[in-house]
Each structure stands twice: as C-alpha cells, then as structure tokens.
C-alpha positions in Angstrom: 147.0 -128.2 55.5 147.5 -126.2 52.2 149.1 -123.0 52.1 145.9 -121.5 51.1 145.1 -121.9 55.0 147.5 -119.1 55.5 145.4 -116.5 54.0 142.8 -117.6 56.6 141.8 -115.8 60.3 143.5 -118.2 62.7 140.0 -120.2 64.0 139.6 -120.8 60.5 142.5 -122.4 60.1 141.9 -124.4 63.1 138.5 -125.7 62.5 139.7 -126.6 59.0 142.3 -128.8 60.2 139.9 -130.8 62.1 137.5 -131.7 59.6 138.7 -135.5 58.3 140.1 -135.3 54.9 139.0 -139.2 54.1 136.7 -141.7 53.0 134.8 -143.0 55.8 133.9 -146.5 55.3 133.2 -149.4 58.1 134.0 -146.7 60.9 137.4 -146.1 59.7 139.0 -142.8 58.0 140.9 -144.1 54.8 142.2 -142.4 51.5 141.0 -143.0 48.4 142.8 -144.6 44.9 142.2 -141.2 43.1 144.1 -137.5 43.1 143.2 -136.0 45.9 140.2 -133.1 45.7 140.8 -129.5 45.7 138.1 -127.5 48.0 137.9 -123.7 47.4 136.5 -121.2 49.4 134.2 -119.1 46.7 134.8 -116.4 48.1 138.2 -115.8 47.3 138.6 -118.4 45.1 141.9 -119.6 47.0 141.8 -123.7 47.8 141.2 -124.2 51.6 141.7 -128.2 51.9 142.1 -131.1 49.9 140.3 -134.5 50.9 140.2 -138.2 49.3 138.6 -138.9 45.9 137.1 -142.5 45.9 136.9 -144.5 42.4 134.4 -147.1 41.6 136.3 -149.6 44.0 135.9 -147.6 47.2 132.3 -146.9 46.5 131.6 -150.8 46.8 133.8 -150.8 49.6 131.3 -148.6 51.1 128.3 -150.4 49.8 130.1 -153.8 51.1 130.4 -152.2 54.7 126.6 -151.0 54.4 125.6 -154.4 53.6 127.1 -156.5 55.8 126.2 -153.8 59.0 122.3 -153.9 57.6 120.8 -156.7 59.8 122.2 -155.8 62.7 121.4 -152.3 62.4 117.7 -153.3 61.4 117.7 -155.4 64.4 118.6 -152.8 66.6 115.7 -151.6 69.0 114.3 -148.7 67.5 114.6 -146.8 70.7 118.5 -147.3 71.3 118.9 -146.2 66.8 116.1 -142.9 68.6 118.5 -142.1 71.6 121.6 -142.6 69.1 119.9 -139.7 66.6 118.9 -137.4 70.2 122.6 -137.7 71.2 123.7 -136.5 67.6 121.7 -133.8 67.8 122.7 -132.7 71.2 126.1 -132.9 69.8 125.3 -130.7 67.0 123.6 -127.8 69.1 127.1 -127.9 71.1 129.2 -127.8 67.9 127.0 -125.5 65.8 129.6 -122.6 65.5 132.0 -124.9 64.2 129.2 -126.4 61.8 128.4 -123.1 61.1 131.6 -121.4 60.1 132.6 -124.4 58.0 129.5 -123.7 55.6 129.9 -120.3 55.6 134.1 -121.2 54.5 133.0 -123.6 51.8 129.6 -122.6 50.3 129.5 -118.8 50.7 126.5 -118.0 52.9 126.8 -115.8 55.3 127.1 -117.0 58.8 123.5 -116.1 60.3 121.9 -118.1 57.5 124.5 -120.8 58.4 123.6 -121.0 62.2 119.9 -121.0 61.0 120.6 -124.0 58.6 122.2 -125.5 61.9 118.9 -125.2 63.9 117.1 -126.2 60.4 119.0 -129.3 59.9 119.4 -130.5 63.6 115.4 -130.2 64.1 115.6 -133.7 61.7 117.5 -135.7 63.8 115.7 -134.5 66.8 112.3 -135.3 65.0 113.1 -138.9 63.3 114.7 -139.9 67.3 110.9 -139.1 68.2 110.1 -140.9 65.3 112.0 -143.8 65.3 110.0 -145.6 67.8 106.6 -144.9 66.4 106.8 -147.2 63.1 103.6 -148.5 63.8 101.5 -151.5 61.6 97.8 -152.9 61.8 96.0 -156.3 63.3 92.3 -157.4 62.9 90.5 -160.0 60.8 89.8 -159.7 57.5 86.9 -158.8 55.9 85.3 -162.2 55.4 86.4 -163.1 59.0 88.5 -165.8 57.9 91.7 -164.8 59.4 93.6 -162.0 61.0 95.6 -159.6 58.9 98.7 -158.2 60.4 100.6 -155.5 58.5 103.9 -154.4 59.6 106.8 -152.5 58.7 110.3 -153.2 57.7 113.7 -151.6 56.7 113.7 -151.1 52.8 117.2 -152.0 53.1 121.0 -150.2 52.4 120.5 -146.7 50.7 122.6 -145.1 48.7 122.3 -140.6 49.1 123.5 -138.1 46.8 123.2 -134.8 48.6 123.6 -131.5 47.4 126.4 -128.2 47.8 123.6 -125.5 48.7 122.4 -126.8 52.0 125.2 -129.4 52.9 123.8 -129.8 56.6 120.7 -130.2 56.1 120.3 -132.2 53.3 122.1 -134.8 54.6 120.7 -134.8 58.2 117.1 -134.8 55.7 118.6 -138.0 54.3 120.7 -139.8 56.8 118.4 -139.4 59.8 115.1 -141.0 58.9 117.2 -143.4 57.0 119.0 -144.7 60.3 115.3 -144.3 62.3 113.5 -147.2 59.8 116.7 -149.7 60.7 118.6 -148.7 57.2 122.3 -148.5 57.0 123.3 -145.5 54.1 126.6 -144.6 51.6 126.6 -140.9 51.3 127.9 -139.1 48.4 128.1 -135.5 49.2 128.6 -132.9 45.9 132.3 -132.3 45.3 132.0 -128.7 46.0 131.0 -128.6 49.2 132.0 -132.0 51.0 133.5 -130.4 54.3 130.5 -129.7 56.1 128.9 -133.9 55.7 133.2 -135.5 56.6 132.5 -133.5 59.9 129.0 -134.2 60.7 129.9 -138.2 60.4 132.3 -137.1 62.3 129.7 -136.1 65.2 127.9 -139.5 64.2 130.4 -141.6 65.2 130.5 -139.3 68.3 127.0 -140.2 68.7 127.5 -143.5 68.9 126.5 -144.8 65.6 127.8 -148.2 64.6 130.6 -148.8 62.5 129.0 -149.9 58.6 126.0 -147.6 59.5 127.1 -144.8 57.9 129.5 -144.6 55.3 131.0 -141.8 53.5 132.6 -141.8 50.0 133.3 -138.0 48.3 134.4 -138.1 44.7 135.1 -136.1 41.4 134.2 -139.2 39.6 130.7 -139.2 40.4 128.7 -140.6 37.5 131.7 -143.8 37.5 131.6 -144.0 41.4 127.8 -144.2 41.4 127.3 -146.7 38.5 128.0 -149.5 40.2 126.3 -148.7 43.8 123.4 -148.3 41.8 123.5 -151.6 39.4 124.7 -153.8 42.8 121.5 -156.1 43.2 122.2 -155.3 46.7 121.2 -151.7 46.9 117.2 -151.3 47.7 117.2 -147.5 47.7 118.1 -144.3 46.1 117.4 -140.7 47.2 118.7 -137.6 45.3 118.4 -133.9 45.7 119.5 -131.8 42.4 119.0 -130.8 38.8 116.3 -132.9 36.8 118.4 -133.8 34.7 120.1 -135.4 36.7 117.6 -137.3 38.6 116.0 -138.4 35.5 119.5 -140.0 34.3 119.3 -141.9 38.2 115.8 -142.8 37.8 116.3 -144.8 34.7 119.7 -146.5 36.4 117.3 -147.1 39.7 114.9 -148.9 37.5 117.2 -151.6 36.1 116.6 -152.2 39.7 114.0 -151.5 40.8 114.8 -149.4 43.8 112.4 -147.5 46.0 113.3 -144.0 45.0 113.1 -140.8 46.4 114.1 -137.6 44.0 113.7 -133.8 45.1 114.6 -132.1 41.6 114.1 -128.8 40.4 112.1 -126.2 41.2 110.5 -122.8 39.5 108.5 -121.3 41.9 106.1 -119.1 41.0 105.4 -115.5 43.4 102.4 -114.8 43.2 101.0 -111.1 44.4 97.2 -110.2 44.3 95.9 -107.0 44.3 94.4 -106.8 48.0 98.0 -108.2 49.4 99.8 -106.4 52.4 102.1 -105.3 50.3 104.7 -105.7 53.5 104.4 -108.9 54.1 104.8 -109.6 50.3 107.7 -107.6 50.6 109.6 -109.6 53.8 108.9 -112.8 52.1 110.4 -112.2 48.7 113.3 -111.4 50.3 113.2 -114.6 52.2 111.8 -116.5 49.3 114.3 -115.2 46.7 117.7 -114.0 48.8 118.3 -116.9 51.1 120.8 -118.8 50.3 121.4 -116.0 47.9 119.0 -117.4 46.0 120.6 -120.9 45.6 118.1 -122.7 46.8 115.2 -125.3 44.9 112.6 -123.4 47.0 113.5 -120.0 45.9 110.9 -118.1 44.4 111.8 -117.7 40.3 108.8 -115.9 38.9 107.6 -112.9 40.4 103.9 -112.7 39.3 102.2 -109.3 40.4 99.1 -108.2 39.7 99.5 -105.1 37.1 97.9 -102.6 40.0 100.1 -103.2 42.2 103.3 -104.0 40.3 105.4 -100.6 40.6 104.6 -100.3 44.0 105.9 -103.8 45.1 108.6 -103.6 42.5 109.7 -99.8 44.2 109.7 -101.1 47.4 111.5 -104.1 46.7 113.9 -102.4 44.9 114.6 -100.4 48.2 115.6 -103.3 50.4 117.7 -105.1 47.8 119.5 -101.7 47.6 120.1 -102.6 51.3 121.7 -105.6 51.1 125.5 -105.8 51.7 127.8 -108.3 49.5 130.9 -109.7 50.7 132.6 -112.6 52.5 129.8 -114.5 54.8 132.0 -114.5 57.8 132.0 -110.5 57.8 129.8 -108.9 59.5 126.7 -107.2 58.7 127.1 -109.6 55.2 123.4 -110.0 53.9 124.3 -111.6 50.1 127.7 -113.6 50.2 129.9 -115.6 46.9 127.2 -117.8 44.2 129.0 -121.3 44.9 131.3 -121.0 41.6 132.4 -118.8 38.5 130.0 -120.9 36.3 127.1 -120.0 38.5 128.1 -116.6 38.1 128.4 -116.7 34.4 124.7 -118.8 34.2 123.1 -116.3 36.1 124.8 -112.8 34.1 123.1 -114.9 30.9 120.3 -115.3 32.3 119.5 -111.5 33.4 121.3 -110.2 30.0 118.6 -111.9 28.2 115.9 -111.2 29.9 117.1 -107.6 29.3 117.8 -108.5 25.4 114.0 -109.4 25.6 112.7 -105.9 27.0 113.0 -105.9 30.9 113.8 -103.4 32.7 116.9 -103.6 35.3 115.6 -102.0 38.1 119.0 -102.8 40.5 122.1 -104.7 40.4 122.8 -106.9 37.2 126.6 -106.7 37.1 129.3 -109.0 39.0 131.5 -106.7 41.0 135.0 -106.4 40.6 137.6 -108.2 42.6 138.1 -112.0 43.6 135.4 -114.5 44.4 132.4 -115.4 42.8 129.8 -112.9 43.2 127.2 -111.8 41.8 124.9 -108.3 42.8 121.1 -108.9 44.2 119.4 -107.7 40.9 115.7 -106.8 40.6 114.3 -106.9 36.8 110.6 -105.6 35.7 109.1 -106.3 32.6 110.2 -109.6 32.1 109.1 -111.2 28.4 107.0 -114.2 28.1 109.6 -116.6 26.4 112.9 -115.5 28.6 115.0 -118.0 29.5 114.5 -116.2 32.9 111.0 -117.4 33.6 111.9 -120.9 32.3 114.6 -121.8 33.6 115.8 -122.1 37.4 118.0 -119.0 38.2 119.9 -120.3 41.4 121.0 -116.7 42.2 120.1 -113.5 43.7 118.1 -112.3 40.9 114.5 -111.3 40.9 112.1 -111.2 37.6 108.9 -109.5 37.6 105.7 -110.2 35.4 102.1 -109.0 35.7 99.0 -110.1 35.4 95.1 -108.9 35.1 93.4 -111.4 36.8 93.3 -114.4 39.0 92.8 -117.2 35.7 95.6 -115.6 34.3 98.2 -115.7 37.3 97.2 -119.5 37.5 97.5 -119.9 33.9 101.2 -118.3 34.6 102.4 -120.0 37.6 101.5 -123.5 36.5 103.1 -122.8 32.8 106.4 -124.8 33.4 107.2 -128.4 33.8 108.3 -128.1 37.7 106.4 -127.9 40.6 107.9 -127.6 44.0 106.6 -124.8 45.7 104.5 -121.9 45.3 104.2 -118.2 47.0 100.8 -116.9 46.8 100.2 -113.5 48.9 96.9 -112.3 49.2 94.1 -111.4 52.2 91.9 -112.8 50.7 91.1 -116.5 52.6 89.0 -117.8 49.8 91.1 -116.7 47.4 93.5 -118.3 49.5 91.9 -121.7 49.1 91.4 -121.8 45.5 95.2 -121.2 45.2 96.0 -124.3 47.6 94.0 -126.3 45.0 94.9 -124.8 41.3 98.5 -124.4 41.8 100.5 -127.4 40.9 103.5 -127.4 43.3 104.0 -129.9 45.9 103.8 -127.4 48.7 103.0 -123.4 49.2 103.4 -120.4 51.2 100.0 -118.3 51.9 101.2 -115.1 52.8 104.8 -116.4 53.9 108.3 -116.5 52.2 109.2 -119.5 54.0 107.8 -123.0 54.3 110.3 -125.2 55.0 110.3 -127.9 58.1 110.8 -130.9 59.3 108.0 -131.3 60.6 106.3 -131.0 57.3 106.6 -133.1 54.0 109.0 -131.7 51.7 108.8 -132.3 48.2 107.2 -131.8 44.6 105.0 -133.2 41.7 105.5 -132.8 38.0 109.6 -132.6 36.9 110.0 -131.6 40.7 110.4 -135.3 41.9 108.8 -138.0 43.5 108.6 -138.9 47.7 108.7 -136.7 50.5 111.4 -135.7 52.9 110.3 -134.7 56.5 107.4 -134.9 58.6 105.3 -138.0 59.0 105.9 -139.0 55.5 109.7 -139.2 55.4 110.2 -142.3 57.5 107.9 -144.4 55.5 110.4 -143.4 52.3 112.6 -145.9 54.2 110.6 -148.4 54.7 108.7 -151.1 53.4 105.1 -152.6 54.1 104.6 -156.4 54.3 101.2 -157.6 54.9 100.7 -161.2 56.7 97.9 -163.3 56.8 97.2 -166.1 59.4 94.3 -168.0 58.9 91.4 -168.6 61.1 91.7 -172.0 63.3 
C-alpha cells in the first residue's frame, strides 16, 4: 500500500489492498524481473498501487504454463469448462460493487457506467457457458456417395490477448471467456493503465474453479519487448487485440511470420447520421449515449455528427441543452455524469483536436476548455460547423467532444459517412424504414444503430471492416474465432 492510499475514502483503500499486485502465471501470484508499475487514479493524478512489470522472460513463462495446461484443458468436457464460466459469473454479479468501484478508481468513469459495464461484461461469460457445449460439426456422405464426410471442431490452440484501458472488464471477459469455452488456454496482457480491474477478475477465475495454466496473466510497461516473443514462439496459434490501428497493423504483420488465426477490433469513426424526418428526441438520447459514455472513450463512440442542414440548429440547440446538464468530477461522487479522460495526453489530443476544428471555422457551441484543478479532465464540448479537412472528422477523438456537419441529401450523407478508412459502427436516425434499409446496406461499418445510440451485446457479433479489424467478438460468431474446422473423410466400404 502506497501512501497515495491515504488520500482515499476508507473502502477504497480496502478494496485496493485486495486486488493481487502480481504476475499470475501457472495459478500462482509471482513478481516480476522489472521495476514495479505505478497505477494512478486520473482523477487526481495521485498513484493508487503499484503491481509487477513482467520482461520478456515472464511472458514465456506465461506462454510455457499455457502450453503445457493446453491439452488437458481442450480435453476437458465442454460442459464442466460451461459450469466453470456460469460459476464465474455468479461470482461476478456477487462482487460487482467491488468490480465496479475499482474501474471507476482506475479509469475515471463514473460508477453507474461502471456497474453497467459489470452487467455488460458478465452477460459473456454467462453466454459462452451456454455456448460452450454447443460447438457442433456435420456427418453425411459426400456428394458422389463414396464416403461419409465428418467435419468437426477443435481448439485453435494457446492465445495470446492484449486488452484495452477503456473497458477493462469487458474486454477481457469478451476475450477470455469464449477463449476458455472452445477448450483454449490464454496469456492476458492487460494495458498498463488500467491493469487493476483484469489481476482481480483472475482473481474470481481462480475462484471459479479454473485450472491452474488456464489463465495466465502477465502486466507490463514493456509491452512491445514482452510481446515479441509470445508472438514469434511457434507455439502460439492465436492473437486477438483491441486498440489503435496502428497498433494492430504492427501485430498483424508479427502474427503473420506465423501465421496465427487473428482476431483485431481497431479503430473506429463512426459516423451520426440525422435525417430530416428523425424524432429529433430519440436522436437526441442516443448521441448522448453514443458520444458521452465512457466519456467518449470508447471505439463505438459516435465521431461525426452528420445532420441534415434542416434540421441542424435544432438538434444542435437541443443537444447543446443536455450537455449543459452534465456534471464533471470524480466518478465515485454522486450525481457525476462525465468523469477524468484516462490521462493528461488524452486531454492535450483532444484540446488539439477541438482548437483546430475551431482554427478551421467551427463554431463552439459548449465546453472546449479543461477545467482548472487536478486530474485529467476535459469539459463535454459541442462544436457546429465543422470544416471538411479537420483533423476532427478524420481522426478518432476518444473524448467528450461532439462535431457537427450537414448535409443536403441522402447521396451526400453516404458519400460523408463512408469518407474515412474505418468502419466499425454507424448511427443512422430516421423514420423512415426504407430509408432505414438502404442505410443497412450503403454504409460501410461492421455494425449499426437504426434509431438507437447503443448497440453493443453479447449476444450480437461485434466488430468492423475496412481499418476497423478483422473477426468478431460475441454472439454466435465469437466462439468459432477460437476454433478451428477439420474436415475427415472415411471412405465407403
């Protein structure tokens, strides 16, 4: 415990101190070779814990552990690996204040959004349990009738996951549950800035009953040298990744040397998209879920609000109200709607970003200035008027900052939508059904809201096309990304 802990309410303190501060590799808590890792609360900027920093070493300690529990674990019957992942997430509903508050400590969201990331990211281990034992195949005779094809499927083998700091429940119960499901053992690498929240949920794992080897943890300021070699070891089969694209596309060429099944969910600039027979309403209540959850830091927030030119000051006026609304501070305190951006270069990228946009001939509407005092915050901010060409409406903002455009007509807010390289998700609001339907089909993005801010679940297959990424996370889809097909034929006697 650092002294940091003193500035902190008492069952802060507490829940702090329980959370491991090591590796976790081959079911046992160990410290790593390097200097340990400061975690800060962003918030107040003050450092509230520090854990173990793995080198390259410990990382193929953790990959050794993963390998040698891999058969075993693939030969486990899939429904004892299903009960294994429904006792986890009973454990997690019983813990989910503690969960809760420890995201809120570390990341910065405020505590409602917190417990709702706890329902969000317990509703994958209860779906891959139900999962688990429905990995199905096919039998019947060939088309010539000269034998009997039989097509089953298999473990693709140890996985290595990278997770992310925005959502750090949720995308490793996205990861590490269908992963366990297919009969695949995993190293985790959670982002060094928020760690705390994935050392307690293995925690809960081996609570759970999960095998020692299983599930193995490494957290690291090292990461491009600690996951080098993971990646190059011949005995890795599989790579899944959730950030930047610039990122991924550095892991995707390492994955090829080989040839790992991958699975990348990269960045996103979704496009908003408001027609002129919209319930302006509901158009409202879903950019605010679409842009200011998460405060914004989020691959499926909405980045490009695209309203059509009749309807622009109205939406932009009304939106402009409820952001007024919002109240910043400390996610714990209540009646907190926009708590800290996750660091002070967050902060700075996203000031850049709305000072140029302004440079450029927007308008700011609200907000646009940090406020004073510690912690990294950042005000909600609405801008109108944004300029074709801003870095605003190319780039991914990953804060609470909303950038309007219009358009004339439906060609051109296609035309406008699709214009980037990304495609994750879209936001389309309009009453119109056909309309409706021609915007499922012309806009590029992996998935899309019709008249909703708010798409994500696990029963549904996340992910994007284009510079977005490749596979799905989720729904029926997300199993398979775990497992690999082998066809048999036995020939006719």
């Amino acid at each position: 415990m650092t002294a940091a802990l003193a500035t902190l309410a008492p069952h802060e303190a507490e829940l702090l101190a329980r959370v491991p501060d090591g590796l976790y590799i081959d079911g046992t808590w160990q410290q790593g070779a390097g200097e340990q890792i400061a975690v800060s609360d962003p918030a107040t900027g003050e450092v509230i814990k520090h854990i173990a920093n793995a080198d390259a070493a410990d990382g193929m300690r953790a990959l050794d552990a993963a390998v040698a529990a891999a058969d075993s674990w693939a030969a486990t019957a899939p429904r004892v690996r299903a009960e294994i992942l429904r006792r986890a997430f009973d454990l997690l509903q019983e813990r989910k204040n503690d969960f809760a508050l420890l995201m809120t400590i570390e990341m910065g969201k405020p505590l409602s959004e917190a417990l709702g990331e706890v329902n969000y990211g317990g509703e994958f281990l209860r779906w891959f349990s139900e999962e688990a034992v429905r990995i199905s195949g096919r039998y019947g005779s060939n088309p010539e009738g000269t034998g009997t094809m039989v097509v089953s499927q298999r473990p693709v083998g140890p996985c290595f996951l990278i997770t992310p700091w925005n959502f750090p429940l949720a995308m490793a119960t996205r990861k590490i549950a269908p992963a366990l499901a297919a009969g695949c053992t995993v190293v985790v690498k959670p982002a060094e800035l928020t760690p705390l929240t994935t050392l307690l949920f293995v925690q809960l794992l081996e609570d759970a009953g999960v095998p020692a080897g299983v599930v193995n943890v490494i957290t690291t300021s090292t990461s491009s040298a600690v996951s080098g070699p993971i990646i190059a070891d011949p005995r890795l089969r599989k790579l899944s990744f959730t950030g930047s694209t610039a990122v991924g596309q550095k892991l995707i060429a390492q994955a090829a040397q080989g040839v790992l099944r991958t699975s990348m969910e990269l960045g996103g600039n979704a496009p908003f998209v408001v027609f002129e027979d919209a319930d302006l309403d509901k158009a409202v209540e879903g950019a605010m879920l679409a842009k200011f959850r998460n405060i914004g830091q989020a691959c499926t927030a909405a980045n490009r609000f695209i309203v059509h030119e009749s309807v622009a000051a109205e939406f932009t006026a009304r939106l402009a109200e409820r952001v007024r609304g919002l109240s910043i501070g400390r996610g714990t305190e209540a009646g907190v709607t926009i708590g800290p951006l996750v660091s002070e270069n967050a902060v700075e990228s996203t000031a850049a970003l709305v000072q140029d946009a302004i440079e450029r001939g927007a308008e700011l509407v609200v907000g646009g200035r940090r406020p004073e005092g510690p912690g990294s915050f950042f005000e909600p901010t609405v801008l109108s008027g944004v300029q074709a060409g801003s870095d605003i409406l190319r780039n991914e903002i990953f804060g609470p900052v909303v950038g309007i455009v219009t358009f004339g007509d439906e060609a051109e807010a296609v035309r406008i939508a699709n214009d980037t390289e990304y495609g994750l998700v879209s936001y389309v609001f309009t009453q119109d059904v056909a309309r409706g339907h021609r915007m499922i089909e012309k806009l590029d993005t992996g998935m899309m809201g019709l008249n909703t801010g708010l798409v994500s679940n696990a029963a549904a297959p996340f992910g994007g096309v284009k510079q977005s990424g490749l596979g799905r996370e989720g729904g029926l889809e997300g199993i398979h990304e775990y497992l690999s097909t082998k066809y048999t034929l036995i020939p006719a006697s």
